[in-house]
C-alpha positions in Angstrom: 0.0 0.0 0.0 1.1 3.1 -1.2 0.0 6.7 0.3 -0.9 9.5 -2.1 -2.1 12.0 0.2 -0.7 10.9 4.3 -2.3 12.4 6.8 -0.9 15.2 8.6 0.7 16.5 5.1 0.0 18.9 3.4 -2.6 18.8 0.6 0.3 19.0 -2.3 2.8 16.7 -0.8 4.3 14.3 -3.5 3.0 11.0 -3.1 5.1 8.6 -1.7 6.0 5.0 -2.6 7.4 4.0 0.6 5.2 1.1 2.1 2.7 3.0 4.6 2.5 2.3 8.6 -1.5 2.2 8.8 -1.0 2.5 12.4 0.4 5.7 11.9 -1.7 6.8 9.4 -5.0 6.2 10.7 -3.9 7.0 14.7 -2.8 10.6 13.2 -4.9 13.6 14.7 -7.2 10.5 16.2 -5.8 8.9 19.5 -5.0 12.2 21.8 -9.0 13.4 21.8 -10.7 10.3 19.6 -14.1 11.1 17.8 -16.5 9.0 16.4 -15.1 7.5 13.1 -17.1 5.4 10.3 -15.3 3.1 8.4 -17.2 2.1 5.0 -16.5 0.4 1.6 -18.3 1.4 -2.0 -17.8 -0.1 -5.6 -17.0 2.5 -8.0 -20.3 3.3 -8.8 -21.3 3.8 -5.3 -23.0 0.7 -4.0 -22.7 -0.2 -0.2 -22.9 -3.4 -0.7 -22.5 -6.8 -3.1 -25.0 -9.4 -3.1 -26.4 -7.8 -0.2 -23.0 -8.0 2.0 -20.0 -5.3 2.6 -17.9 -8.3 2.2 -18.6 -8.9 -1.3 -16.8 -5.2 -1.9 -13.9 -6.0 0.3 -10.1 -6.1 -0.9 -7.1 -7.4 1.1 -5.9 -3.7 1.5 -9.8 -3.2 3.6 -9.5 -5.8 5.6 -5.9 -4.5 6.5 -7.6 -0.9 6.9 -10.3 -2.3 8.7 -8.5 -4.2 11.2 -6.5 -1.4 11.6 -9.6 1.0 12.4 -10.0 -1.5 15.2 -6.7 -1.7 16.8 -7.5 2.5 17.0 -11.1 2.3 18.8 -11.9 2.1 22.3 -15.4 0.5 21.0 -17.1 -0.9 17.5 -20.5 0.4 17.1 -23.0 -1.0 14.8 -26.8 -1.5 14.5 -28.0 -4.4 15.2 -29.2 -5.2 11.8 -25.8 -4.9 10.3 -24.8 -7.1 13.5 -26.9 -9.9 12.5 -26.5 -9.6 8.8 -22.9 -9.8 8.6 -22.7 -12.0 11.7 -20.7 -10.0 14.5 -18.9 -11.8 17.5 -17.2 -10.5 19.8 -13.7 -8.8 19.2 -11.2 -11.4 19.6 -7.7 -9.6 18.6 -4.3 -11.4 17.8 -1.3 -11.2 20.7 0.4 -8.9 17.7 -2.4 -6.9 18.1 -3.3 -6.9 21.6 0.5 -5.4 22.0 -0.2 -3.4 19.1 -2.9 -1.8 21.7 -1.6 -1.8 24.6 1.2 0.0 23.4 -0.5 3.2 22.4 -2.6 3.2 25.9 -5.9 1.0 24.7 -7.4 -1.7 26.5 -6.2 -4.6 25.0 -9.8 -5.5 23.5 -12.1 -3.0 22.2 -16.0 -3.3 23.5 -18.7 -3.9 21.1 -21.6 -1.7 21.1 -25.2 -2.7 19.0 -27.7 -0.2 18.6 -31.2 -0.8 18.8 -34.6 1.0 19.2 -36.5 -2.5 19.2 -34.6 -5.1 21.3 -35.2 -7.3 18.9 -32.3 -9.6 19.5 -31.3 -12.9 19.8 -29.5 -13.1 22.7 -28.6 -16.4 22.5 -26.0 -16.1 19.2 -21.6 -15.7 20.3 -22.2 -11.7 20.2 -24.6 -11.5 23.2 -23.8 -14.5 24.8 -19.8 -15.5 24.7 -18.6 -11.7 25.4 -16.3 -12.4 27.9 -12.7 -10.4 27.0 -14.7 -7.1 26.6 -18.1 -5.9 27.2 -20.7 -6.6 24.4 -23.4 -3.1 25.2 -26.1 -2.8 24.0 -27.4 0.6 23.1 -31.0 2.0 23.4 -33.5 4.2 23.5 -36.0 5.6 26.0 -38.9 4.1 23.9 -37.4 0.7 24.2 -40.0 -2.2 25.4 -39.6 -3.1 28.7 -39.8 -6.8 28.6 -36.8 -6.7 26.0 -34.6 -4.6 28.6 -35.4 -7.0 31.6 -34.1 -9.7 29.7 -30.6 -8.4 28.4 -30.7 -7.2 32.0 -31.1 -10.5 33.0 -28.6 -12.4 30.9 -26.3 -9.5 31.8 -26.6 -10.5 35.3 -25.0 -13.9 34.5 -21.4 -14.8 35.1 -20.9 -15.8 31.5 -20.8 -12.5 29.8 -20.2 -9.2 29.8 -23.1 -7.7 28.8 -24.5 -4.2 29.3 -27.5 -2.1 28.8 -26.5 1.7 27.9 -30.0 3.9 27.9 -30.3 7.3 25.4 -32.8 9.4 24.6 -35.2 8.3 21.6 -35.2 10.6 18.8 -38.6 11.9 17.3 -39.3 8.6 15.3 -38.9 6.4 18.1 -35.0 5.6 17.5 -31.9 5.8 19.2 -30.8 9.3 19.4 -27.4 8.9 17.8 -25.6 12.1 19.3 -27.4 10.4 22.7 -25.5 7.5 22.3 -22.4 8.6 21.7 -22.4 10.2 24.8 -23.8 7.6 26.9 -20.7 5.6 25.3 -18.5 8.5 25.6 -19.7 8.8 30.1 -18.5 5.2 30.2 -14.5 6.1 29.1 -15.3 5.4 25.2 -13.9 8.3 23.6 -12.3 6.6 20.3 -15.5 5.4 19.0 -14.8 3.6 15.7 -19.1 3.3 13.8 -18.9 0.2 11.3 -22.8 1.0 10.0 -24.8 0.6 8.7 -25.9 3.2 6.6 -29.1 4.3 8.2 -26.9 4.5 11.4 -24.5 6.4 9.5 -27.4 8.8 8.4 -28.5 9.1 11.6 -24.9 10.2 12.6 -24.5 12.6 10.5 -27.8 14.5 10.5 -27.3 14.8 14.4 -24.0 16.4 13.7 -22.5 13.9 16.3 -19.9 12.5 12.7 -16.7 13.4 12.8 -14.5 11.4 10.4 -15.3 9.2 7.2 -13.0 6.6 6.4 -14.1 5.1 2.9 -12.6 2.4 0.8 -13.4 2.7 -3.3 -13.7 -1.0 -4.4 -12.2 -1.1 -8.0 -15.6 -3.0 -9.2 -18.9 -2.0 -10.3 -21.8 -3.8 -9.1 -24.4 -1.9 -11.3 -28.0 0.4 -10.3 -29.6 -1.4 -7.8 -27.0 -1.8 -5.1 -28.0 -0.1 -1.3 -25.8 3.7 -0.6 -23.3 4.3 2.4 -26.3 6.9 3.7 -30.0 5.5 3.6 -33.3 6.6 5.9 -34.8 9.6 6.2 -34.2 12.8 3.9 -31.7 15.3 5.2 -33.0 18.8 5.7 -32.2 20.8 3.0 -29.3 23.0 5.0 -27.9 19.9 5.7 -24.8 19.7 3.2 -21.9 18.5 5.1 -18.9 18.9 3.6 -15.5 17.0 3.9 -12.0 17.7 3.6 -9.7 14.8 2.5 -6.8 14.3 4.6 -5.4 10.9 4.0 -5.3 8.6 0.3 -3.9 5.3 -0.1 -4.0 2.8 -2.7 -3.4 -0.8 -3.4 -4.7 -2.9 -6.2 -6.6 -0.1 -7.9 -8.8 0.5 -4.8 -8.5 3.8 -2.9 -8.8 4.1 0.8 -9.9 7.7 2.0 -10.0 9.3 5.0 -12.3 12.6 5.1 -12.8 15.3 8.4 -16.4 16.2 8.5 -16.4 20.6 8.2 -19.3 21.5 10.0 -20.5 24.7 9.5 -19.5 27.7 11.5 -22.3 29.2 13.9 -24.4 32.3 13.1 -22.0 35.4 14.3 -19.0 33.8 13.7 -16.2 35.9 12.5 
């Protein structure tokens, strides 16, 4: 993997051909105050997906990236459909990259955290059930049933794993409030908060302004006009036009991995 743009340079650095530290690359302006990151890939043509999965986009160079987003987050949030879909256990690193952690002052196993305004969950699959290195929480709103809380409550009582149950405020449809969320995660000592979609979450995110980093990987395919966006859900207001400012571009084997700062805009009376 080669680095045309390396974050932290300037925007008309010569690209180098040197082989890139990811670590570096991606820790860069992220590990003194963290954020909340999302990490996505697209084909060429802008699908989120292939054959209904991320993994159909994937390249060896975004599975490096992505395991590399990891090794830089104090937690992994998701919803819970992309949970189930792409089947999500808990986070089980290497001893390379436990060190790898440890070493830049992270817990040596990020927590997973699944959003979800239903409960609708099957407790019962490795997720839920077998998080024992690091917590497994489960994030939701206000307008939550109760019966579904009492029983992750429940199981969460249990010696076999860690589960937890972090409350937010709903938002007006009866979701989780995203910017909520991130600061119920954020109370708990999870300020590197690495979002791995989907992409009504990452909607959701960014319409509450709570975004603050976009790391995409271009898949050098094209998967043709049906395939599912990054962003999906309800319509952004029309003021909403977030902007972003690429500060990182690597490539290997035709695919390009990005990395964009979210520029929100300045308040009324700013000078």
């Amino acid at each position: 993997m080669r680095a045309l743009l390396s974050a932290g340079s300037p925007p008309d650095a010569a690209a180098s051909e040197a082989s890139v530290d990811l670590h570096a690359h991606y820790a860069e302006g992220w590990l003194p105050d963290g954020g909340v990151r999302v990490n996505f890939v697209c084909s060429a043509d802008g699908a989120a997906a292939a054959a209904g999965l991320s993994r159909g986009l994937q390249t060896p160079g975004d599975n490096a990236v992505f395991a590399v987003l990891r090794d830089l987050a104090d937690v992994i949030l998701v919803g819970a459909a992309t949970a189930a879909a792409e089947g999500y256990r808990p986070a089980s690193p290497s001893a390379r990259r436990r060190a790898i952690r440890a070493g830049l002052g992270l817990e040596e196993v990020p927590a997973i955290a699944v959003m979800s305004a239903s409960l609708q969950l099957d407790l019962s699959v490795p997720l839920f059930s077998a998080a024992t290195q690091a917590p497994t929480l489960v994030v939701t709103g206000s307008a939550a049933p109760m019966g579904a809380r009492t029983d992750i409550i429940d199981l969460a009582g249990t010696e076999q794993t860690r589960l937890q149950l972090v409350q937010a405020p709903s938002d007006a449809d009866g979701g989780v409030d995203f910017a909520g969320a991130v600061a119920g995660l954020r109370e708990l000592g999870y300020q590197r908060i690495l979002c791995e979609g989907g992409p009504r979450l990452f909607a959701a995110g960014v319409a509450g302004g709570a975004v603050d980093e976009l790391c995409l990987t271009v898949s050098p395919m094209l998967t043709g006009p049906d395939g599912p966006r990054i962003v999906t859900g309800q319509p952004w207001p029309a003021e909403l036009t977030p902007r972003l400012r690429l500060t990182g571009l690597l490539t290997e084997d035709s695919a390009l991995f990005c990395r964009y700062l979210l520029e929100r805009p300045a308040a009324e009376g700013a000078t």
